[in-house]
N, C-alpha and C positions, 0 to 999 in steps of 0.2 A: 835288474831294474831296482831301484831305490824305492824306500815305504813311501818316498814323497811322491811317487810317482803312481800310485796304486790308484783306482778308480775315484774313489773319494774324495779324491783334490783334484781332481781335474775340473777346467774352467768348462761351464757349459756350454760357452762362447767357442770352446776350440775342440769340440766334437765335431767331425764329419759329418756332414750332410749326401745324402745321394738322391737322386730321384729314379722313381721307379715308375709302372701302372699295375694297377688293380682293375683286372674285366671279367665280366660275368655277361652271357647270351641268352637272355631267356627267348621264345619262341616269337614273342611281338615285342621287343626292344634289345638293345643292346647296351650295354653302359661299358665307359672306360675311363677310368677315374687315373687322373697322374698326381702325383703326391711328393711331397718331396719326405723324406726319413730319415731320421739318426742311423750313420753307417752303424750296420751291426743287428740292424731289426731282422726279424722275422719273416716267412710269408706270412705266418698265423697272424701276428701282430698287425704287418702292413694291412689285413684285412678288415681289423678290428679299427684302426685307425682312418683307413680310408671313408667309414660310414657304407659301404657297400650293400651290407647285409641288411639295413633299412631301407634300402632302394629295390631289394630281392629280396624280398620275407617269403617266397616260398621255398630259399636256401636253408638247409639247416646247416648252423655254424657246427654245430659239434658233430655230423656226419661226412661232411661236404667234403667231394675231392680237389685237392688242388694241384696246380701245374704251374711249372713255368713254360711257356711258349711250347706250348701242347704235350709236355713231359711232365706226368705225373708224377708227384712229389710223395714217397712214402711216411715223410716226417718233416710235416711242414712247419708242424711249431719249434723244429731244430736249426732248418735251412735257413741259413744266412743270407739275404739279397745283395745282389751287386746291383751297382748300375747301369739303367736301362731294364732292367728285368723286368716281367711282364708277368704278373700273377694272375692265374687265369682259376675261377672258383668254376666245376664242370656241375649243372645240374644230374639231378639222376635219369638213368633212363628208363624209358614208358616199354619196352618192349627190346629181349634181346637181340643182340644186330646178327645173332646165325637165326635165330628167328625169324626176323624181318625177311632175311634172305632166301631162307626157304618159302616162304609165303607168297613173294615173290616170284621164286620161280616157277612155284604152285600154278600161281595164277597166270603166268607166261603159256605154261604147256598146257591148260585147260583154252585157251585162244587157242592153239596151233593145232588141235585134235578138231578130227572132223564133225 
């Protein structure tokens, strides 16, 4: 590749565009934001730019796990989007889910005893 060709000179007009979504479920709404993005973004980025995280301020940006299409991303601010990708921000959770399930089943077999 030629130094003419180096990021620097490139027209802004002839970067790639893709479109993605950004969604986040909190427990009484849903949001899913489609956006369109300079090929080459982020999920961290796409999140930042979507504005999501002012629509969910009980997300915290610099803890929050993310996904794409239910596959959590160990480094998100690395992952490159394709498109169509669906960046999914996962709240925390209130109670662990073998917890929940023992509790559960607690409460199952406390009904079935005499």
């Amino acid at each position: 590749m030629s130094s003419s060709a180096s990021m620097g000179s490139i027209d802004a007009l002839s970067v790639k565009a893709i479109f993605v979504e950004v969604a986040c479920a909190m427990p009484d709404r849903q949001i899913l934001l489609r956006l369109q993005v300079p090929a080459g973004t982020t999920m961290s980025e796409a999140v930042r730019i979507s504005g999501i995280l002012q629509q969910c301020p009980e997300i915290d940006a610099e803890t929050a796990t993310l996904g794409i299409f239910s596959r959590i991303e160990k480094a998100p601010a690395r992952r490159v989007l394709q498109e169509g990708d669906r960046v999914e921000l996962y709240r925390p959770l209130l109670i662990d889910p073998m917890e929940a399930r023992r509790a559960r089943a607690a409460k199952a077999k406390k009904k079935r005893a005499p």
